[in-house]
C-alpha positions in Angstrom: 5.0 4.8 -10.7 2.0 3.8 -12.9 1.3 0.5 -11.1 1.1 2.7 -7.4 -1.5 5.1 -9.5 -3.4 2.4 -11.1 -3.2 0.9 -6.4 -4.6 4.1 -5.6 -7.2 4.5 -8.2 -8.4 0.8 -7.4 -8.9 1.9 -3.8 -10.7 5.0 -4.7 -12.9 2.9 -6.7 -14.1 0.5 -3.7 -11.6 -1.9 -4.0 -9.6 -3.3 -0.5 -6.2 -3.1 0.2 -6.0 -7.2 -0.1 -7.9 -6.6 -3.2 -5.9 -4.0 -4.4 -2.8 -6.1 -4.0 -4.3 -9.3 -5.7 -5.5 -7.4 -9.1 -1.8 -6.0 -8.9 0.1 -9.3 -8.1 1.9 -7.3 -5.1 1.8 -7.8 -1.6 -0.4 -6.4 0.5 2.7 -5.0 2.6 3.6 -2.9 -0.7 0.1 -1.4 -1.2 -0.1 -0.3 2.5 3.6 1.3 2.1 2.1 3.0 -0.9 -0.5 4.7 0.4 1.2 5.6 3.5 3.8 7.4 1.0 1.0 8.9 -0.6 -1.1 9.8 2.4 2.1 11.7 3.7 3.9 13.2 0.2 1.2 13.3 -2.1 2.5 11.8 -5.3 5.8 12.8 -4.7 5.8 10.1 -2.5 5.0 7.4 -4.7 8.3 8.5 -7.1 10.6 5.9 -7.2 13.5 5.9 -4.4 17.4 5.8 -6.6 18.5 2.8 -4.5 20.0 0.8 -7.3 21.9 4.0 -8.2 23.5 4.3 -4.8 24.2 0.3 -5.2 25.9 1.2 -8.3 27.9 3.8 -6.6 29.2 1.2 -4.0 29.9 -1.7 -6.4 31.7 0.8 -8.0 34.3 1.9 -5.0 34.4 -1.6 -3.8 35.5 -2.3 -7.4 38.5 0.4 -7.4 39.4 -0.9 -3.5 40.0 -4.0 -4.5 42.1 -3.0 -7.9 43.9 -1.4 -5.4 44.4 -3.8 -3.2 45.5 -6.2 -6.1 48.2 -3.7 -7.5 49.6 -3.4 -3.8 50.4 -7.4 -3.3 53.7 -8.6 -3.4 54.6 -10.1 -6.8 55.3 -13.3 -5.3 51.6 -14.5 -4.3 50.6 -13.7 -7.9 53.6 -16.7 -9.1 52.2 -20.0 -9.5 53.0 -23.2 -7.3 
């Protein structure tokens, strides 16, 4: 979250958006998202969103679905040759 605070304090300060985003080395995309979130939820909008904990939660069942899958095979496709 500090690098959307230190986007928004650049902007307060004069700064562009295009500026903004090159003193940050983010796109300009990302800086306009920001302040949109910001704009709309105050900081609570710039909090970071839990995505790679809802990946984690779908790695993990596809994970079990597949163990499952392997302990239902028939023996003989596991044999060699």
């Amino acid at each position: 979250m500090r690098i959307r605070l230190m986007a928004l304090s650049h902007i307060k300060n004069g700064a562009n958006r295009t500026q903004t985003a090159q003193y940050l080395h983010v796109s300009r995309r990302m800086v306009n998202e920001w302040v949109k979130r910001f704009n709309a939820h105050g900081l609570d909008g710039l909090k970071e969103k839990r995505v790679l904990a809802a990946l984690g939660h779908c790695l993990l069942s596809s994970w079990n679905n597949l163990k499952r899958m392997w302990c239902l095979m028939p023996s003989n496709l596991m044999e060699e040759g």
